[in-house]
Phi, psi and omega in degrees: 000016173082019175202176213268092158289103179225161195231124128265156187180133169261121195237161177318307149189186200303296181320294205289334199281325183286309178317300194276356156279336162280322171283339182315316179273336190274330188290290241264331173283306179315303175304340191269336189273329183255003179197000182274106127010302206282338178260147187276337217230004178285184188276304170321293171300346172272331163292280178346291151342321188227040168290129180108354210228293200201159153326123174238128170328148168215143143293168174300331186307323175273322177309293164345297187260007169275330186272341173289292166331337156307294202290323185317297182282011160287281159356285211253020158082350200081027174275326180255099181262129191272339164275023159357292189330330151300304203275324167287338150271345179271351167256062206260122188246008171272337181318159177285336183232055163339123172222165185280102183288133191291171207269002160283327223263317194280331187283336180262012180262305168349304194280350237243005192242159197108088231269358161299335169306320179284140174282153179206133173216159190323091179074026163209164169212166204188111177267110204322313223238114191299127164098001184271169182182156172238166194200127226237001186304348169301329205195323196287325162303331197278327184317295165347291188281339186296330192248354150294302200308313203277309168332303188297320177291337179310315204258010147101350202277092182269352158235145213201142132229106173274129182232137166220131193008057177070013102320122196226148149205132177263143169204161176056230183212191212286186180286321187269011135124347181289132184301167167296139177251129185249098139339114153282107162303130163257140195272030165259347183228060179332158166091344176261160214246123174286267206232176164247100153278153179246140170200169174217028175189121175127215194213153183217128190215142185240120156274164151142177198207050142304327207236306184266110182202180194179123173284144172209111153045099159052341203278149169241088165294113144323151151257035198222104191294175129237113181289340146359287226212322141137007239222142153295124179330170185180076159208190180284013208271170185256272186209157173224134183241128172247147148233131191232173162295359187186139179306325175321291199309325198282325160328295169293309208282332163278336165276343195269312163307282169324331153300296187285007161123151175323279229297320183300309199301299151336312181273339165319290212283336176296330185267352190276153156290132171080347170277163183194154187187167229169105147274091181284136194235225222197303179224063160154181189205144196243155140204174176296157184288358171262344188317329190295313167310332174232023163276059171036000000 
């Protein structure tokens, strides 16, 4: 999935502890083979491919998580848009020389965005319009670990941590007997510990574009898009750390609260049931009122 993915787990014994590290790699090589942008031959890219042109087939499996996509760009306001993808590429930040796309360049990725657009009908989809695309990076890792999460439970494993590029989700507890202990990074000094959270249940997710960005005449570009307005965030925020009942939710609420900003973003995250969250900003830092409940 383009980042370090790794599972701690304590298991019942070796035989079960072996089962669930093998479907655990084989589900999470499949899921990455069937919905990654980046394989030519996935189910994304064969949509993407023939936007404008046809129809694509979906299994029950894909229905599923395109109707999950639904709730997602309800959910988060349209800030996590699965048709992005235009606007992600002319904002292209793997170049060795990033540059700044001129504003004809951004209205016309713009328009070509909008996941109410896209048709879904009983086992197809169908992206209207040549150069629209989808890119499932919103959501689809945090999804990822939640459903490794459901494996372990499936296979009898009741203390478990997935962590996939600093997505977490946790249940029971650490090997020593001890709740999971989580870093919160601080973005003024990557690699370094803000804070510790303790938790034994649930999902813990970090937003910000502290580490992937690019200067252009004076200016500092983000990789954390708004589809809004076509533009890389520009506010005060730093980074937003969630903790939810699931890696998704603490996932959405956090790219979704950095966008929109400290104060908005806070009541946002305030108002989810089960939630709880800490907006480190530039010049102050906001959180909810229970966050304090899962701080070292």
């Amino acid at each position: 999935m383009g980042t370090q993915c790794e599972i701690q787990f304590t298991a019942p014994d070796e035989a079960t502890g072996a089962a669930f590290g093998r479907e655990a790699m084989r589900w999470v090589q499949q899921f990455e083979a069937k919905y990654s942008r980046y394989r030519p031959d996935s189910l994304v890219s064969r949509i993407n491919a023939a936007a404008g042109r046809d129809w694509v087939a979906l299994d029950s499996d894909a229905e599923r998580l395109f109707a999950l996509a639904d709730q997602v760009y309800v959910l988060t306001r349209g800030i996590i848009d699965p048709t992005a993808l235009p606007l992600l590429r002319i904002w292209n930040y793997q170049t060795e020389r990033p540059r700044v796309p001129d504003k004809a360049a951004i209205d016309e990725a713009r328009r070509k965005v909008g996941w109410q657009r896209v048709r879904r009908e009983n086992g197809r989809i169908y992206l209207p319009e040549a150069g629209m695309g989808l890119d499932l990076g919103g959501f689809g890792k945090e999804y990822a670990v939640d459903y490794v999460a459901e494996i372990a439970r499936r296979h009898g494993i009741e203390h478990v941590l997935i962590d996939f590029g600093h997505d977490v989700r946790v249940n029971g507890r650490a090997s020593d007997g001890s709740m999971w202990t989580i870093g919160m990074e601080d973005p003024g000094r990557p690699g370094t510990v803000h804070r510790r959270l303790l938790a034994e249940s649930g999902g813990v997710a970090t937003s910000g574009d502290y580490i992937r960005y690019f200067e252009a005449g004076g200016k500092r570009y983000g990789h954390i898009i708004d589809p809004r307005t076509g533009y890389p965030v520009s506010n005060e925020c730093l980074s937003v750390t969630v903790v939810a009942n699931s890696c998704l939710e603490a996932g959405l609420l956090a790219t979704t609260a950095f966008v929109l900003g400290g104060e908005e973003g806070a009541r946002l995250i305030e108002d989810y049931l089960g939630a709880e969250g800490c907006i480190i900003c530039s010049d102050r830092e906001y959180q909810t009122r229970g966050f304090y409940r899962y701080v070292v």
